[in-house]
N, C-alpha and C positions, 0 to 999 in steps of 0.2 A: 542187296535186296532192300527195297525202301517200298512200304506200302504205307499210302494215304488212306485217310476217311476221313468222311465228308459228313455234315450234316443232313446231306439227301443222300446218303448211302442206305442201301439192303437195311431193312432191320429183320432180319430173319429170327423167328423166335430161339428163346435160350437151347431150350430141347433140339434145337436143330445141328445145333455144332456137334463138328467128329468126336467121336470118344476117345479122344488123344491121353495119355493118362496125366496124373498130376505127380508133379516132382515132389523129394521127402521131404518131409515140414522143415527139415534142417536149415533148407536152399530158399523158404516163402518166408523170409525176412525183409522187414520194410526200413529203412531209416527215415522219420518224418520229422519233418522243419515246418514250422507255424514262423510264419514269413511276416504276420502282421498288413500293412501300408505297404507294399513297394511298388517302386519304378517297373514299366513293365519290359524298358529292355534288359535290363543289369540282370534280369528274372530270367529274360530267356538266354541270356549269355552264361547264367549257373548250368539251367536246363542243358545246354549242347555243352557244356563243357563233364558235365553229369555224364552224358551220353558218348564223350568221347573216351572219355577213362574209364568206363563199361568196356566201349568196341574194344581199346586197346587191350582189357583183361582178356574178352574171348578171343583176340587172335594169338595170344599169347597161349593160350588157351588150344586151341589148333595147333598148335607146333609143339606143346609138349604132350599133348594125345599122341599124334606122331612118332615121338620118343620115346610113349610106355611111359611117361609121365602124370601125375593125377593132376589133374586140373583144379583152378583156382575158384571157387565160390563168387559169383559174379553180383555186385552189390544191386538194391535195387531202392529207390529213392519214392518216395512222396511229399511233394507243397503244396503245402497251402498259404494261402496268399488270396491280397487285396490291391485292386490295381487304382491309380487314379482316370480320368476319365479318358478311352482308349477304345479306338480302332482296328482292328485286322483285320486283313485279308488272307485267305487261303489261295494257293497254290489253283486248285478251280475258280476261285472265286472273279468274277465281274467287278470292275474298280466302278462302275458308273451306277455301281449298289451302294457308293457312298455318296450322299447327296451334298454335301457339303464340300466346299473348295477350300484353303488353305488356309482363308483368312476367318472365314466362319469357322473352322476350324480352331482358331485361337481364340475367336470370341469367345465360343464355349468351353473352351480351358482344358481342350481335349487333343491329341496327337494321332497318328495314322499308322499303321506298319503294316507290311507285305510280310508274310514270315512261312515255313515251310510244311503246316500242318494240311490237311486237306482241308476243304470246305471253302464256304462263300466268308462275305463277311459279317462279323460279329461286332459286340462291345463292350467291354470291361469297366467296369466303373466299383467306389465307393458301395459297400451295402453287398459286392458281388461276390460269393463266395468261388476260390476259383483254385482246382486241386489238379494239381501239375502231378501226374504217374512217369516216372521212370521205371518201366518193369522189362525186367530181363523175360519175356513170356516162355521162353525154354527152361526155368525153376517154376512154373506155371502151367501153362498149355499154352502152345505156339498155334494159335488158331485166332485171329484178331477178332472174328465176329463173336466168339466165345468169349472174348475182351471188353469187348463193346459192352454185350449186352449185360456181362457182369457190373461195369460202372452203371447204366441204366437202373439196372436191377438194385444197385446199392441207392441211388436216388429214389428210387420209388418208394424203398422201403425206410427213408429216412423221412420223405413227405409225408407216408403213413401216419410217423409220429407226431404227427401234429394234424390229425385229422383230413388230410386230404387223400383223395383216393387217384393217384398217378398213373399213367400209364405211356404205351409207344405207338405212335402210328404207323403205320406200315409204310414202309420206303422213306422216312424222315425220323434219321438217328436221333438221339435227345428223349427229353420226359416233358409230357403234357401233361395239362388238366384239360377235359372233355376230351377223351379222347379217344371215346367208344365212336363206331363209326355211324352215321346219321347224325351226330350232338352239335347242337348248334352254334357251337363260339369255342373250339380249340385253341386253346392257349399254353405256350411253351413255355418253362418255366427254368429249364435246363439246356444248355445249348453242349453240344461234343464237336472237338475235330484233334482228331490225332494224327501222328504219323508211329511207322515202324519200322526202324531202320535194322537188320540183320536180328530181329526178334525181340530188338528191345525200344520201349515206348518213349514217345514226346507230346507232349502238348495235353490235354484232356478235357476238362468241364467245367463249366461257369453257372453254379446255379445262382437264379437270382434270389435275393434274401430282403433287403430294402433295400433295391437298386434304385437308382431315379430312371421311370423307365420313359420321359421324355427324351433321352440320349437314343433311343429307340428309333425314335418318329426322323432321325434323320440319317435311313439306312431302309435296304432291306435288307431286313434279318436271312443270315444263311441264304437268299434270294429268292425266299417264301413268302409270295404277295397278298393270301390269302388268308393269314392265323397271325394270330393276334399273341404279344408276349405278355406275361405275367411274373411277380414276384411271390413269394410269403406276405410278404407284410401287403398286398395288394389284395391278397385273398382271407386273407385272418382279419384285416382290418384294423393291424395295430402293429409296431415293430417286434422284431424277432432278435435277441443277440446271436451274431454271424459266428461268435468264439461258442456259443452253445451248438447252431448247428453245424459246424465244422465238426465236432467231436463225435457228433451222430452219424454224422456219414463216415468218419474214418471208423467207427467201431462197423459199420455198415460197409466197408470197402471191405477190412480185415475181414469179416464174415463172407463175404463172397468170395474173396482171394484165399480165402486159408490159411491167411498168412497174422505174422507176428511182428509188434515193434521195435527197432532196435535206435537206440540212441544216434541223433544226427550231429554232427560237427558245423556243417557250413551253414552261413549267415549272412540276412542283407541288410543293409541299412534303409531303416523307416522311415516314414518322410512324417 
C-alpha cells in the first residue's frame, strides 16, 4: 500500500477525519535530528533508508503476531533540515513546470530531482525551513488526511506566534496567508507533499522563513498559476532565526501528534 499527496490534494477539514482511536503515549515517540545545511540527496537516501528499517520492523512484526508473539515498537523519526538551492518533482508533477534547462540550472547554483512524494514541483533553498516526518501513522491514526491536516494545523499555529493569522484553502494542501475566500492576494507560505508507504510517512513540509523567493519565479509552484508565495521574513519585514522557528513547530508538531521526543543517533554532514 503506497499512498501519495499532493499539494492540490482534498483539504478536508480536521473535524472530518474517522475517529480512528490514538495508540498508547508509549508507542507516539519521535527521535528528532536537526540536520542543520544538508545536501538534499544523502537527506532523502537517510529518509528511505529510515523507512526501510521501519517496513522491515513491521513485517517482522506480521510473522511474530502470527506466532503469538508481541510485536516490536516500530520507531518513528523527524528532520529537520536545510537544503541548498533545489528542485523537485512529484510523482504527479509536470516537468515543463520547471522553467529552467540544465544549464540555467547551474547558473543559478541550483540542481533538479524527480523523487517519489506526491505533488507538482517545489523548491528548497537556504532560509527554508524543511521537516521530514517518518511516522509509523498505526502508533498514531492511520488516516492520512487526519495526517495532513495535523502538520497544517502545527504550521498555523506556529505562524500564530509571530503574529500572522494562517490558514487552508480548500483543495490546496499547505498554509496560506489571505486565505479567507474573496481575499485578494493569497499567498502560500508552506508548501506539503508526502507519501505513505504501508502507514508509515515520507517526505513532508517546507515552510518558508528567509527563503530567497526569486528561486520561485522560475517554476510553477506545485502548478498553481494563480497565488503568489511568501516567506516570514517577507511578511514581518525583517529576518526570523530558522533554529528559533524549527523549535516552534516541533513543540507545535508534538502537540498535534501527542507524541514525545526521544534522542536521535543518525547524522549528516553540513556543508
Amino acid at each position: 500500500m503506497d499512498i501519495y499527496s499532493a499539494c492540490m490534494a482534498p483539504a478536508a477539514p480536521l473535524a472530518s477525519a474517522p475517529a480512528a482511536p490514538m495508540a498508547a503515549p508509549s508507542q507516539r515517540t519521535i527521535a528528532v535530528q536537526r540536520l542543520g545545511l544538508v545536501p538534499y540527496v544523502p537527506t532523502w537516501e537517510l529518509q528511505e533508508q529510515l523507512l526501510a528499517d521501519t517496513l522491515a520492523i513491521k513485517a517482522e512484526n506480521r510473522q511474530a503476531e502470527s506466532a503469538g508473539q508481541p510485536p516490536r515498537p516500530t520507531p518513528n523519526h523527524l528532520l529537520f533540515c536545510q537544503h541548498p538551492p533545489t528542485y523537485t518533482l512529484g510523482k504527479s508533477g509536470k516537468p515543463e513546470h520547471l522553467l529552467l534547462d540544465e544549464a540555467a540550472l547551474t547558473a543559478h547554483g541550483a540542481t533538479f530531482h524527480r523523487i517519489n512524494r506526491g505533488g507538482d514541483i517545489t523548491f528548497h533553498g537556504p532560509g527554508q525551513l524543511v521537516a521530514y516526518p517518518l511516522l509509523d501513522l498505526e502508533s498514531f491514526r492511520p488516516d492520512i488526511h487526519w495526517y495532513l491536516r495535523a502538520l497544517e494545523e502545527a504550521v498555523i499555529q506556529t505562524l500564530a506566534g509571530y503574529g500572522l493569522q494562517a490558514g487552508r484553502i480548500a483543495g490546496l494542501t499547505g498554509v496560506w496567508l489571505d486565505w479567507q475566500e474573496g481575499a485578494a492576494n493569497p499567498r502560500k507560505i508552506c508548501a506539503m507533499g508526502v507519501r505513505c508507504s504501508r502507514w508509515v510517512t515520507l517526505h513532508g513540509l517546507a515552510l518558508n522563513v528567509n527563503t530567497d523567493l526569486s528561486y520561485f519565479g522560475y517554476i510553477v509552484p506545485c502548478g498553481i498559476t494563480d497565488k503568489a508565495v511568501t516567506s516570514l521574513q517577507a511578511e514581518l519585514g525583517h529576518a526570523v532565526p530558522v533554529e528559533e522557528v524549527q523549535e516552534r513547530l516541533l513543540a507545535a508538531l508534538l502537540a498535534q501528534l501527542d507524541a514525545t521526543v526521544v534522542l536521535a543517533a543518525h547524522s549528516l554532514p553540513t556543508l
